[in-house]
Z-matrix of the N, CA and C atoms (Angstrom, degrees):
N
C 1 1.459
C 2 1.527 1 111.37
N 3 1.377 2 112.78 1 -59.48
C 4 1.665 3 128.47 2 -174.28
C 5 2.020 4 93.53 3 -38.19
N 6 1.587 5 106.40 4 -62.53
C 7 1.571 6 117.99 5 -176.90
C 8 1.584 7 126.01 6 -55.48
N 9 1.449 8 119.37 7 -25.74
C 10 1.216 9 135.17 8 158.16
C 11 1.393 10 102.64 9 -50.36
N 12 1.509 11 113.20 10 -77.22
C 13 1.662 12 122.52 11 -168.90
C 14 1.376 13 103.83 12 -37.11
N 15 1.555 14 128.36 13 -52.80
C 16 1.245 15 143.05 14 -164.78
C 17 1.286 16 107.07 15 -38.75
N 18 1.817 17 92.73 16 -59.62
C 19 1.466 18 105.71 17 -161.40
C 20 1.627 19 116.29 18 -81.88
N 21 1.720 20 109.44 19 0.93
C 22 1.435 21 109.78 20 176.27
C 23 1.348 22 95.89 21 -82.47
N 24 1.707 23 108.76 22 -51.40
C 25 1.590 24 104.61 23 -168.63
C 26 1.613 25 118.69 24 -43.63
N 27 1.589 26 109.00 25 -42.67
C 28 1.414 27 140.80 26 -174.30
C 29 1.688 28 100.38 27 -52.88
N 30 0.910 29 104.35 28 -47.12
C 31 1.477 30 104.17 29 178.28
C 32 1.681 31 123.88 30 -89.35
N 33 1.012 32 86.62 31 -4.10
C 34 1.666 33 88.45 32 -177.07
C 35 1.566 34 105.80 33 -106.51
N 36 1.566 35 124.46 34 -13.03
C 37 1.422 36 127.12 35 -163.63
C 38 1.997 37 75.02 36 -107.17
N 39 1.258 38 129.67 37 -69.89
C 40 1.511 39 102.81 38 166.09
C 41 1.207 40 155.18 39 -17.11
N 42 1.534 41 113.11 40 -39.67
C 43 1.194 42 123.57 41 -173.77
C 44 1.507 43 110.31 42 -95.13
N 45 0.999 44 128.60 43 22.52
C 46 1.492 45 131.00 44 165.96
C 47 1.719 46 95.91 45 -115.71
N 48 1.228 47 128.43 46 -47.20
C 49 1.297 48 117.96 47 179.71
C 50 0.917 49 114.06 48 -80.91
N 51 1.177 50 130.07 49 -25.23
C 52 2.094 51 126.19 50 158.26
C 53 2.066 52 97.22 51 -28.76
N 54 1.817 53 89.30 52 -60.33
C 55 1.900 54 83.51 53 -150.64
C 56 1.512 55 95.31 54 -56.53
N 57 1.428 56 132.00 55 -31.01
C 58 1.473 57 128.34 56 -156.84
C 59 1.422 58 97.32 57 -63.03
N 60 1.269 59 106.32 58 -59.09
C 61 1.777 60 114.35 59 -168.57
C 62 1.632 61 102.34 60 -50.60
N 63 1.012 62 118.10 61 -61.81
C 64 1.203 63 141.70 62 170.87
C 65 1.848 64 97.42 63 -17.48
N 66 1.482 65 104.60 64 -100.86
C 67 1.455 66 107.87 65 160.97
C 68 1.811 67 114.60 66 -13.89
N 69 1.338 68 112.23 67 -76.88
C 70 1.049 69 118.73 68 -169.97
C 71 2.014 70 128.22 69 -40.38
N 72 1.435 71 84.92 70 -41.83
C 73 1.786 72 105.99 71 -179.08
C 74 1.385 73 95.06 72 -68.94
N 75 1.225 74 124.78 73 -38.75
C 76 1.733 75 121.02 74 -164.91
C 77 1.370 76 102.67 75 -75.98
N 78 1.179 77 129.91 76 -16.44
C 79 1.887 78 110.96 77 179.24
C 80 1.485 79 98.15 78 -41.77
N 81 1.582 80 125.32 79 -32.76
C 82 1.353 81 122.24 80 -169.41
C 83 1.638 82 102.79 81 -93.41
N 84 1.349 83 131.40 82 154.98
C 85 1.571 84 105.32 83 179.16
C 86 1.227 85 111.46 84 -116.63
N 87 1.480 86 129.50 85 127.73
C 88 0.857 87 148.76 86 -146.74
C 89 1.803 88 117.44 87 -121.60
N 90 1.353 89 136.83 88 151.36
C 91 1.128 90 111.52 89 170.26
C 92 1.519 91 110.39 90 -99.10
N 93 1.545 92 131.81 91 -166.08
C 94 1.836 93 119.79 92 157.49
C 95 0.793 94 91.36 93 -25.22
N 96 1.291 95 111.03 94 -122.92
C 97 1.948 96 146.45 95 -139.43
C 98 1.326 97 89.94 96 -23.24
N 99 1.570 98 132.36 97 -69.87
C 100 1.342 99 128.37 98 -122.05
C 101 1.395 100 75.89 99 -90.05
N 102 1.696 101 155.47 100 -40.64
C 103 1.203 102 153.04 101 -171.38
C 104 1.636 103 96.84 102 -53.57
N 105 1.173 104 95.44 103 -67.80
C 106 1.979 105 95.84 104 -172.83
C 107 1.624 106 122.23 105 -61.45
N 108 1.105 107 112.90 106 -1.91
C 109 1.289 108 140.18 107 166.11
C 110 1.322 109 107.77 108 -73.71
N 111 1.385 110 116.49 109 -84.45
C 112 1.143 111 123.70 110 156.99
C 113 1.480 112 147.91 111 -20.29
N 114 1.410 113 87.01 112 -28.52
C 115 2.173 114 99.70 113 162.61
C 116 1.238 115 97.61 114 -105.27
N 117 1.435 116 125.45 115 -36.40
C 118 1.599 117 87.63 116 -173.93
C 119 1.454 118 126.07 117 -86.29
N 120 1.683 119 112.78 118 -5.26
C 121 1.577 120 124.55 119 160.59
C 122 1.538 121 114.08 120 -39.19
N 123 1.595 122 103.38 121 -34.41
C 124 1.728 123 120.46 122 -171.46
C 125 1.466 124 104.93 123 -104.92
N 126 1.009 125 116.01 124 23.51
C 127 1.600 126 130.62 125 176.30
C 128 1.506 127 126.76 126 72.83
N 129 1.382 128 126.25 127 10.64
C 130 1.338 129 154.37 128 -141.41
C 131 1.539 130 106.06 129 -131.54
N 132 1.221 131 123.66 130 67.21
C 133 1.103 132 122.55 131 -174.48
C 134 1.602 133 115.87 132 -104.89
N 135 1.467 134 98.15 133 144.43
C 136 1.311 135 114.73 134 -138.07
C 137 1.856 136 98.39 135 -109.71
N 138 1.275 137 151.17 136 134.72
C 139 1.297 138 135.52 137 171.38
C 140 1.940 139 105.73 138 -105.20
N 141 1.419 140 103.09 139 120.15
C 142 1.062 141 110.64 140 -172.11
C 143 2.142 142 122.35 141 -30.67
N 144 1.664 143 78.07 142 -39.51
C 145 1.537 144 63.56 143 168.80
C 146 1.353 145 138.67 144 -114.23
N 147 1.460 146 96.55 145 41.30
C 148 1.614 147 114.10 146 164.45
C 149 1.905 148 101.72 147 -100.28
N 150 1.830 149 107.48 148 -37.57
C 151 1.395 150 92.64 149 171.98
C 152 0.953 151 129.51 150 -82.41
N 153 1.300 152 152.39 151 -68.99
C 154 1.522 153 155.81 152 160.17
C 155 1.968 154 94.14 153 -0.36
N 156 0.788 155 156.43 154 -83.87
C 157 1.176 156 159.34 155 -155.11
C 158 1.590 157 107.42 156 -61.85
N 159 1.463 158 124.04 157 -43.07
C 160 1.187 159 119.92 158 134.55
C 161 1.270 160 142.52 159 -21.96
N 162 1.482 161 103.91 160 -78.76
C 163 1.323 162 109.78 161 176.06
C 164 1.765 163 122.14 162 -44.41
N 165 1.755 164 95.86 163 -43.72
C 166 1.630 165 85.88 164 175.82
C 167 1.539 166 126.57 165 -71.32
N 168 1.406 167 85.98 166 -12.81
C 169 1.624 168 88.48 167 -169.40
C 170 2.232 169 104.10 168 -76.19
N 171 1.148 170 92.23 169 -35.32
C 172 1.503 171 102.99 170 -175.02
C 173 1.766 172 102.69 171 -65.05
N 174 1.079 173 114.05 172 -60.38
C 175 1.696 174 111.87 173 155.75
C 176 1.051 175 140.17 174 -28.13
N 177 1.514 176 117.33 175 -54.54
C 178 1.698 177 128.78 176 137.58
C 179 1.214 178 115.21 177 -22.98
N 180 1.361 179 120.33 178 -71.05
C 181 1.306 180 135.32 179 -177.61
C 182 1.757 181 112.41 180 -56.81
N 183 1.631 182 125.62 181 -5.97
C 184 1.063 183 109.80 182 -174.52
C 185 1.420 184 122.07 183 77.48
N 186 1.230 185 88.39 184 11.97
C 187 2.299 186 89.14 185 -179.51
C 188 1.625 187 102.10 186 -121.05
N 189 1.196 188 124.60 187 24.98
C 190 1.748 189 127.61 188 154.69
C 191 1.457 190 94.36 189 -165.18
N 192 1.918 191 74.07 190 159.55
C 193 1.981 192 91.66 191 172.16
C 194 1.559 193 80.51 192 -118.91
N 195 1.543 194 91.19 193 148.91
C 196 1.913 195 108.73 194 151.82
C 197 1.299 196 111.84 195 -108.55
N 198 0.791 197 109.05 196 -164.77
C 199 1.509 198 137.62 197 176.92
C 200 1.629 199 117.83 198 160.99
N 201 1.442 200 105.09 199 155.75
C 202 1.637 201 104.49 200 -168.74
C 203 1.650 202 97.00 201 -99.59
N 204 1.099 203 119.97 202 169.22
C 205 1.081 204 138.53 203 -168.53
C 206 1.331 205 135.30 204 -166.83
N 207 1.590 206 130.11 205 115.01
C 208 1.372 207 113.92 206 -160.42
C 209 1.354 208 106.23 207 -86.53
N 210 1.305 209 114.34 208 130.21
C 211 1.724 210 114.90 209 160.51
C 212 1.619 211 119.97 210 -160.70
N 213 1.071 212 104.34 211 144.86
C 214 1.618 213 144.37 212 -167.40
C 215 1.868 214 92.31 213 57.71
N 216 1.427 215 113.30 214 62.23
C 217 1.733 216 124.97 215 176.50
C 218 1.018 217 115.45 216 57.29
N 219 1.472 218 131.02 217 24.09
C 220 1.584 219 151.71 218 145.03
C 221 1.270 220 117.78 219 -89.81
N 222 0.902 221 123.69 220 145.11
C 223 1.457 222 133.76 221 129.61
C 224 1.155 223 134.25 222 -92.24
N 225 1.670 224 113.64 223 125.50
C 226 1.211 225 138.28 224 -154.68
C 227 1.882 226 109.90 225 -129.13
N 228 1.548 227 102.64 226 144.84
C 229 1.147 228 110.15 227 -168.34
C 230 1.870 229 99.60 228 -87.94
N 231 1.010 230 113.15 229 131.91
C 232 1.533 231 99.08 230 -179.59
C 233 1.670 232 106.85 231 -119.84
N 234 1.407 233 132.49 232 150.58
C 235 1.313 234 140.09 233 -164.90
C 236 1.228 235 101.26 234 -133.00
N 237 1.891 236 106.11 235 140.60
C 238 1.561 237 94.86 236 172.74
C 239 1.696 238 71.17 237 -143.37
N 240 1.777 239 98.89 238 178.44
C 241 1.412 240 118.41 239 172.11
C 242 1.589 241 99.26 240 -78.69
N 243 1.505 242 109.09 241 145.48
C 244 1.632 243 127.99 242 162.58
C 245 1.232 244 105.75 243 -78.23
N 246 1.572 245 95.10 244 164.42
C 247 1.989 246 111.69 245 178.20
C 248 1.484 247 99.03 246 -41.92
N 249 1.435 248 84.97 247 -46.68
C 250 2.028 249 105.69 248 -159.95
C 251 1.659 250 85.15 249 -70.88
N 252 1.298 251 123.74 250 -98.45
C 253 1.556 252 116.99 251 -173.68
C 254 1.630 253 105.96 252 3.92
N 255 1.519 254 118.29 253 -73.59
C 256 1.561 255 115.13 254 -159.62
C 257 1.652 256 98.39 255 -55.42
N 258 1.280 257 116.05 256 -68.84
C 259 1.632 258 121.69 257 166.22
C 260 1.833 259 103.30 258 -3.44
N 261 1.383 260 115.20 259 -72.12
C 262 1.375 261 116.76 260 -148.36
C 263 1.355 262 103.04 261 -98.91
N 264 1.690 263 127.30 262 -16.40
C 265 1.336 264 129.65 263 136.18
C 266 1.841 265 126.90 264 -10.32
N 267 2.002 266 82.48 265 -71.82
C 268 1.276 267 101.70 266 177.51
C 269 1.688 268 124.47 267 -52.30
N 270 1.473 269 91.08 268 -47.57
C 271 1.698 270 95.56 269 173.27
C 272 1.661 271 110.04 270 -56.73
N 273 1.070 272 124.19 271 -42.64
C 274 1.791 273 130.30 272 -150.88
C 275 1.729 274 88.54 273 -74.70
N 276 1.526 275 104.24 274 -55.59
C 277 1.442 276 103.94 275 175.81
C 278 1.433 277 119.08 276 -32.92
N 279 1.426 278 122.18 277 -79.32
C 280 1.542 279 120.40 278 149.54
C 281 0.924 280 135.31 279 7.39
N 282 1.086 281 117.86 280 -86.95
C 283 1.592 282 147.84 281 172.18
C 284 1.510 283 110.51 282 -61.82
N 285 1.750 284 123.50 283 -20.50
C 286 1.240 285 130.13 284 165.35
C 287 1.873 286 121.04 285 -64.20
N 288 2.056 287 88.39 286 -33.67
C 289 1.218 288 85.07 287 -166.13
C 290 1.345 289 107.23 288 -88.08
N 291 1.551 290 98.25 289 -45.77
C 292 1.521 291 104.34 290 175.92
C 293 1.813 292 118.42 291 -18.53
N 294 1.428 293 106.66 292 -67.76
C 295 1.488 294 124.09 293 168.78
C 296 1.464 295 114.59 294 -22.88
N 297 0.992 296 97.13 295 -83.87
C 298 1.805 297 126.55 296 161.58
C 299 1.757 298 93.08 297 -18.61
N 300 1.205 299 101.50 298 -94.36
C 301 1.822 300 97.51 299 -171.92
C 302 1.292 301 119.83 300 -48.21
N 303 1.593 302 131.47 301 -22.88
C 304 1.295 303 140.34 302 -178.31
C 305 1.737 304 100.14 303 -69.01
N 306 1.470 305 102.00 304 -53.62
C 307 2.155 306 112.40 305 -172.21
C 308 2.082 307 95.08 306 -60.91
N 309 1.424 308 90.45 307 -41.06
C 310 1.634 309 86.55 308 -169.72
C 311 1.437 310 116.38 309 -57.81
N 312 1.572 311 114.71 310 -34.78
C 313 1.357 312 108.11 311 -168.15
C 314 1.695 313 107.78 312 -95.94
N 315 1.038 314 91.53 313 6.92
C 316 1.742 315 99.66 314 -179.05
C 317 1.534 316 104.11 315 -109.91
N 318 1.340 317 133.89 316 -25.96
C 319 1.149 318 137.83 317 172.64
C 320 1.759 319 94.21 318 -70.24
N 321 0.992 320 88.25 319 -79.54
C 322 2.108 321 107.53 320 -166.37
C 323 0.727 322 100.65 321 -60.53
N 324 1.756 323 135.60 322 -62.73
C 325 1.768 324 135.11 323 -172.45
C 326 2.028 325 100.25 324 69.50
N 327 1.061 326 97.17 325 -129.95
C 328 1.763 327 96.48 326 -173.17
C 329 1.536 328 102.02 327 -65.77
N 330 1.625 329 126.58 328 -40.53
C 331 1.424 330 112.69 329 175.31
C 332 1.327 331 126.72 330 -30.66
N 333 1.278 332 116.03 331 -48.53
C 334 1.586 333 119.60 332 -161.82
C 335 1.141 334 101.43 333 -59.77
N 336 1.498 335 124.71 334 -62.14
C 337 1.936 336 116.43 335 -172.92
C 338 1.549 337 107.91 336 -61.71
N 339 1.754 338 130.36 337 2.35
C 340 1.276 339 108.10 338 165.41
C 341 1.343 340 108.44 339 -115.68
N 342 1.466 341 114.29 340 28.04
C 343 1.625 342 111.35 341 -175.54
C 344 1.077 343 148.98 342 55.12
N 345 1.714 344 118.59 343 -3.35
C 346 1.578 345 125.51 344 172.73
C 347 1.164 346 91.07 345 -120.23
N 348 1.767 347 100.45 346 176.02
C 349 1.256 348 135.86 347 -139.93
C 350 0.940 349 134.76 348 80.79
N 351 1.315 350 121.95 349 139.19
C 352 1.544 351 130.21 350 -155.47
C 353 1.580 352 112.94 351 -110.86
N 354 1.418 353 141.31 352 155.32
C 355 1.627 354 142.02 353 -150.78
C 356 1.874 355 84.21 354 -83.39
N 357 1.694 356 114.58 355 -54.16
C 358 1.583 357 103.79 356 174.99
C 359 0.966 358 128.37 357 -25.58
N 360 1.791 359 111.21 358 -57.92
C 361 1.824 360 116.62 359 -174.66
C 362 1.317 361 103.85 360 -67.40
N 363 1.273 362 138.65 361 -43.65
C 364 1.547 363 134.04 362 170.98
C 365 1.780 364 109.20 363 -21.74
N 366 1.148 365 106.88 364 -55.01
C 367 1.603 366 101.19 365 -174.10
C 368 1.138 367 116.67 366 -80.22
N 369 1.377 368 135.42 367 6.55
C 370 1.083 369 129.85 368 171.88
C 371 1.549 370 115.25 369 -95.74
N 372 1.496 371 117.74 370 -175.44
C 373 0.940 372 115.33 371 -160.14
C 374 1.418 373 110.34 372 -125.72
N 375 1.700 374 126.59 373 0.42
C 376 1.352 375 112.17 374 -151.98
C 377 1.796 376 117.42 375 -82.00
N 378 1.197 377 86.78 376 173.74
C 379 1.585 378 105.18 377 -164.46
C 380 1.265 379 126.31 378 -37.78
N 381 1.459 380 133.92 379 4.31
C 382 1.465 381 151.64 380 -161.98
C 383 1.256 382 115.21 381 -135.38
N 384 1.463 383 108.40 382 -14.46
C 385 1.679 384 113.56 383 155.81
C 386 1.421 385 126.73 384 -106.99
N 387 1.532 386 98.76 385 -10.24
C 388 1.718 387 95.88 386 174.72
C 389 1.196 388 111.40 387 -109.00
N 390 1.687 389 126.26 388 -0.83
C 391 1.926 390 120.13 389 167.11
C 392 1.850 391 103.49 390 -70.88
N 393 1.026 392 117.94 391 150.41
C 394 1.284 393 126.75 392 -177.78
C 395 1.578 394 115.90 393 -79.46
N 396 0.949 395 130.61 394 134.57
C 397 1.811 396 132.47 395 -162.22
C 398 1.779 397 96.28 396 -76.52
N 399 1.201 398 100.04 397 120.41
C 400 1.483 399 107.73 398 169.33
C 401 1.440 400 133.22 399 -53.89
N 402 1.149 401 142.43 400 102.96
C 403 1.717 402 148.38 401 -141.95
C 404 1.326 403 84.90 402 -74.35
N 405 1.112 404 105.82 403 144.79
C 406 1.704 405 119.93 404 174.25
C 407 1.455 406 100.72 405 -78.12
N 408 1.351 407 111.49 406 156.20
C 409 1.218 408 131.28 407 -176.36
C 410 2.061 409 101.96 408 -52.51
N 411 1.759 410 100.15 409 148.73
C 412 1.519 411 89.58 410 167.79
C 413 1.718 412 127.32 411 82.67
N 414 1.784 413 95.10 412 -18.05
C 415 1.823 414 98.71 413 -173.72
C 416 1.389 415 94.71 414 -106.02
N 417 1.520 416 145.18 415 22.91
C 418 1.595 417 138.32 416 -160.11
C 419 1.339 418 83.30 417 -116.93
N 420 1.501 419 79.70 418 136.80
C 421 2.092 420 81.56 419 176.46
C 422 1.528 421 94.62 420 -120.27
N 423 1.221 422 105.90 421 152.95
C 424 1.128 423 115.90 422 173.45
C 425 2.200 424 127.67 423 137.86
């Protein structure tokens, strides 16, 4: 049961950073194969038929152009990012990091600006991460 949950959460915290990467790899244009290649070279591996269904859908949406293209005596579908794609790239980026610094300081809290701690102790619970940090003198309003 516990491994089920995992793998829903697992897939659902993936599938928003699939489309980013996704977006992201295409500033260059790429066809399948060599795209899904391409994330999982960067450790991000992609199963064809989670991308292809993507891709059209992001096209729909106005965030890639294709076009076919013959090469090595194939024809191949090739993908790049749109005006608009880079545009809304830019936003996701943002809004990627933003996130990112919001989980970090809520994960780590004062840890992060001193650099230790380990992702294990995060899930735990003991008594020195769940008392509340005492406000320095002078910052209480009221």
């Amino acid at each position: 049961m516990e491994n089920e949950i995992f793998e829903n959460l697992r897939l659902e915290l993936r599938r928003g950073s699939l489309t980013l990467a996704v977006l992201a790899e295409l500033r260059r244009e790429h066809y399948g194969y060599a795209l899904r290649k391409a994330l999982s070279d960067q450790g991000l591996a992609i199963d064809e038929n989670t991308l292809y269904p993507l891709l059209r859908r992001l096209e729909a949406q106005g965030l890639l152009e294709s076009h076919w293209r013959e090469e090595e005596k194939r024809n191949k579908r090739f993908y790049r990012l749109s005006a608009t794609g880079g545009e809304v790239l830019a936003q996701l980026l943002r809004e990627h990091e933003a996130i990112g610094a919001a989980l970090r300081r809520i994960v780590f809290g004062k840890r992060l600006e001193g650099g230790s701690g380990h992702v294990a102790e995060l899930a735990g619970t003991d008594e020195a991460s769940t008392k509340p940090e005492a406000e320095p003198a002078g910052t209480r309003e009221g």
